[in-house]
C-alpha positions as CSV (number, residue, x, y, z in Angstrom):
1,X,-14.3,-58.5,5.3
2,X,-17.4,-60.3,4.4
3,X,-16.7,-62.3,1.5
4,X,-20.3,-64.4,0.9
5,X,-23.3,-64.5,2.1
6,X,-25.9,-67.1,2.1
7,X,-29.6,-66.3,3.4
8,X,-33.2,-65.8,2.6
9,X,-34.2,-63.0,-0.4
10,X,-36.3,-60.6,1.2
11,X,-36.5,-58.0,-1.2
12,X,-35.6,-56.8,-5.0
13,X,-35.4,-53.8,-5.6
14,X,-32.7,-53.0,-8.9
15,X,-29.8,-52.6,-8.4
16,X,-30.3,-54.0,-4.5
17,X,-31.4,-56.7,-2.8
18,X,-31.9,-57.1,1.2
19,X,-31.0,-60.8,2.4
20,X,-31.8,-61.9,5.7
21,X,-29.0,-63.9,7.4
22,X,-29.6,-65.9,11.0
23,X,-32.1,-62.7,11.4
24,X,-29.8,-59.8,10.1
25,X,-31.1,-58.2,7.0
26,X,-28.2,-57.3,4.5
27,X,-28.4,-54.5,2.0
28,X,-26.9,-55.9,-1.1
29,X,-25.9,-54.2,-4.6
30,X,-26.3,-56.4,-7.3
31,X,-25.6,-55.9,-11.6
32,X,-28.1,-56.7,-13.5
33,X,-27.0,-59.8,-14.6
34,X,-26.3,-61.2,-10.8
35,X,-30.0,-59.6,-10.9
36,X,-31.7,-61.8,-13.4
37,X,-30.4,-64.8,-12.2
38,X,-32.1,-64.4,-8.4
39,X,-34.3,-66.7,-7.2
40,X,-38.5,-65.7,-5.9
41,X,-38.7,-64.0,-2.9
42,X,-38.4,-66.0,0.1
43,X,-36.2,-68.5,-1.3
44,X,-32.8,-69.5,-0.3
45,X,-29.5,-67.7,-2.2
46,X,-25.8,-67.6,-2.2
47,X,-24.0,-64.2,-3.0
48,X,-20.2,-63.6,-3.3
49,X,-19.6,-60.1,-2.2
50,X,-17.5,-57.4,-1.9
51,X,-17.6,-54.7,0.8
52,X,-16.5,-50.9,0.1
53,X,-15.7,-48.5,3.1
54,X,-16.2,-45.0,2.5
55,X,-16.3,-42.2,4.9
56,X,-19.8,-41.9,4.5
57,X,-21.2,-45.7,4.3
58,X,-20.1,-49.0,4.2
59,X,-21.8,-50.4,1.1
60,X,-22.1,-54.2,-0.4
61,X,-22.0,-55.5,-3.5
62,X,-23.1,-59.1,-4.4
63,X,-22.3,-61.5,-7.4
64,X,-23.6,-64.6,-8.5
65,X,-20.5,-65.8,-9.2
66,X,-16.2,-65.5,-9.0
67,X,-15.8,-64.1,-12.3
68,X,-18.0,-61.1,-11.7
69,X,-16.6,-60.0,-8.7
70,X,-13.0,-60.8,-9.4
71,X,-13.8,-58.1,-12.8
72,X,-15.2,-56.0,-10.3
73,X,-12.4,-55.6,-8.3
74,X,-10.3,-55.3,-11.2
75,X,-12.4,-52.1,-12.2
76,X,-12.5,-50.4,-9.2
77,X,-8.9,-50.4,-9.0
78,X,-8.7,-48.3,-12.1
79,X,-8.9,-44.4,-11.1
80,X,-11.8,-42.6,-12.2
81,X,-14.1,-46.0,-11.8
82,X,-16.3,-46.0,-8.7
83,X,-18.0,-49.1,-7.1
84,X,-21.1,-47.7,-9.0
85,X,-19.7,-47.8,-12.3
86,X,-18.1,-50.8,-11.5
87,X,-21.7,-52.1,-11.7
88,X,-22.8,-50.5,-14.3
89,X,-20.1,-51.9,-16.7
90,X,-21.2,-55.4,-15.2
91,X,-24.8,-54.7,-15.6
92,X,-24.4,-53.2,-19.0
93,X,-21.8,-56.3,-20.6
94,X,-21.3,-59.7,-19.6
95,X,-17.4,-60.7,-18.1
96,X,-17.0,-62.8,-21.1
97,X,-18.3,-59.4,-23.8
98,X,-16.1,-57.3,-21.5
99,X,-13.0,-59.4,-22.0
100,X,-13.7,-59.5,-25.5
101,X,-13.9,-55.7,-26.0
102,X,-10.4,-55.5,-24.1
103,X,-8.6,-57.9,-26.3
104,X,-10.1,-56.6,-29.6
105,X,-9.3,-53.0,-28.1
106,X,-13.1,-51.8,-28.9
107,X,-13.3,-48.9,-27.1
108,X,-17.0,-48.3,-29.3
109,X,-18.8,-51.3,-27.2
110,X,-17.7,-49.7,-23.8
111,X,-19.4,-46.0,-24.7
112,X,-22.4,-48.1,-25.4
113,X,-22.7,-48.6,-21.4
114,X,-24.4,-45.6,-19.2
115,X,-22.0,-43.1,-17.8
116,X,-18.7,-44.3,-19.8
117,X,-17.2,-41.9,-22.1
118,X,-15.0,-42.2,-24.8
119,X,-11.6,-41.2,-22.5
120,X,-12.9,-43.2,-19.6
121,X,-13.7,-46.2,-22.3
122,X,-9.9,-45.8,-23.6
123,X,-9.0,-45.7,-20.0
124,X,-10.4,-48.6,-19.1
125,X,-8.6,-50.4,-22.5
126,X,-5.8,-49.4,-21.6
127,X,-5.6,-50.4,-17.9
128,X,-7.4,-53.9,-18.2
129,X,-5.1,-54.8,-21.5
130,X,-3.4,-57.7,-20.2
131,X,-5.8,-58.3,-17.0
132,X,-8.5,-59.2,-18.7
133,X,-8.2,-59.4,-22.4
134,X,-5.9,-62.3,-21.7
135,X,-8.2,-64.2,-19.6
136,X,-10.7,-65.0,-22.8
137,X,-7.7,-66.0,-25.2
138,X,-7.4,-68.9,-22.2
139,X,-10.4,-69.5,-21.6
140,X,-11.8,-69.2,-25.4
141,X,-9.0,-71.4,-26.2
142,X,-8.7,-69.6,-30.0
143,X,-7.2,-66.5,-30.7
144,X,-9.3,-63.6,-32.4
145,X,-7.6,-62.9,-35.6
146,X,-7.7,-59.6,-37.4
147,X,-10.5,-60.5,-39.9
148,X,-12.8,-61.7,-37.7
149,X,-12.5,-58.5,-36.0
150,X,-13.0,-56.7,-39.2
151,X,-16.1,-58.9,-39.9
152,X,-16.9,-57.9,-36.4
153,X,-16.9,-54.7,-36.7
154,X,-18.6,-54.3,-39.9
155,X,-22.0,-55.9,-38.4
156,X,-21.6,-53.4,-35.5
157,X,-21.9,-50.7,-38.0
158,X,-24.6,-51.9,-40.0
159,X,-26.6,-51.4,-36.7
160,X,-26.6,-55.2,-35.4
161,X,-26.4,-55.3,-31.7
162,X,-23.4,-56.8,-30.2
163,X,-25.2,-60.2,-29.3
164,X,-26.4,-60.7,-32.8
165,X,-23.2,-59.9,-34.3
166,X,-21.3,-62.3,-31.8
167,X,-24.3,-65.3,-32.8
168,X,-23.4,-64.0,-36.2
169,X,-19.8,-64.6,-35.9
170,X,-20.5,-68.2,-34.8
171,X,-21.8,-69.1,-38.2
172,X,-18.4,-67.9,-39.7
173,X,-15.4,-70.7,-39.8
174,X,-11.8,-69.6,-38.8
175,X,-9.8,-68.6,-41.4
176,X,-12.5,-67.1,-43.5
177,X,-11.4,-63.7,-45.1
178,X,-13.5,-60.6,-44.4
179,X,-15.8,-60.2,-47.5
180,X,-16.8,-63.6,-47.3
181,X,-17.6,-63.2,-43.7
182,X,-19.4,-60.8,-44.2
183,X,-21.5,-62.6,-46.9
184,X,-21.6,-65.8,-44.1
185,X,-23.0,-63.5,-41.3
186,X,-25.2,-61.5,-42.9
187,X,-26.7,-64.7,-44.2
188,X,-26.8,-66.1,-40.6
189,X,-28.3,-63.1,-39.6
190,X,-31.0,-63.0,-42.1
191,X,-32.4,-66.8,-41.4
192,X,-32.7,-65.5,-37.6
């Protein structure tokens, strides 16, 4: 029903926002990452929303661009996953760290996020397989092979967080097997 809005920021307040539009103020739920990427108060911004009708309220939730809300729409399809964990999945991964999980089938990265469990992480593998997963192998234009999830995976457990590992990664040339990558990212890792 209302697909975008485009006003003045009045307000920030994580995880909303209030907009004023032509004089009508707009409560807006945003993820963090819609979040950081605001403009000051008082200055002009575009959102891309989505609006969810419940019984009780009529809430909406705002994205700073297609990607997130098309993933967010994706999510809340899936049963168990409310509008609120919708945006906490967003808030807690990027769409592009999201897809990745999906195609590499990492359920580990998902429990990493607020209120996801292991069965709702598996759950949510299992439902987006195909959805979103696919999406990066496009997009990314290379297909993830099996040792470079390995090589992945071992920086993940040696306690490096998922953006270092994935900076890591980028120091490591296709084709490499997995000791040597290892040996490659740690010593990407260690100049950092």
């Amino acid at each position: 029903m209302i697909g975008r809005l485009s006003g003045i920021l009045l307000e920030k307040n994580p995880p909303q926002l209030l907009v004023d539009c032509n004089g009508v103020g707009y409560e807006v739920n945003v993820p963090m990452s819609t979040f950081y990427n605001l403009p000051g108060l008082g200055e002009k911004v575009v959102l891309l929303t989505h609006l969810t009708v419940r019984e009780d309220a009529h809430i909406l939730f705002g994205f700073g661009n297609a990607e997130e809300r098309t993933v967010f729409k994706q999510l809340v399809k899936i049963t168990g996953i409310g509008a609120r964990t919708a945006l906490s999945i967003l808030s807690g991964m990027s769409v592009a760290d999201l897809s990745h999980a999906i195609t590499m089938q990492e359920a580990g990265r998902l429990t990493k996020i607020p209120g996801i469990g292991k069965k709702t992480a598996e759950r949510l593998l299992l439902e987006l397989k195909g959805k979103l997963g696919a999406d990066l192998g496009a997009a990314g234009g290379a297909i993830h092979s099996d040792a470079t999830s390995d090589i992945l995976n071992a920086l993940l457990a040696l306690g490096y967080s998922d953006k270092e590992a994935m900076l890591a990664m980028k120091q490591v040339p296709t084709g490499t097997g997995v000791s040597d990558g290892i040996k490659l990212a740690l010593k990407a890792l260690s100049k950092a």
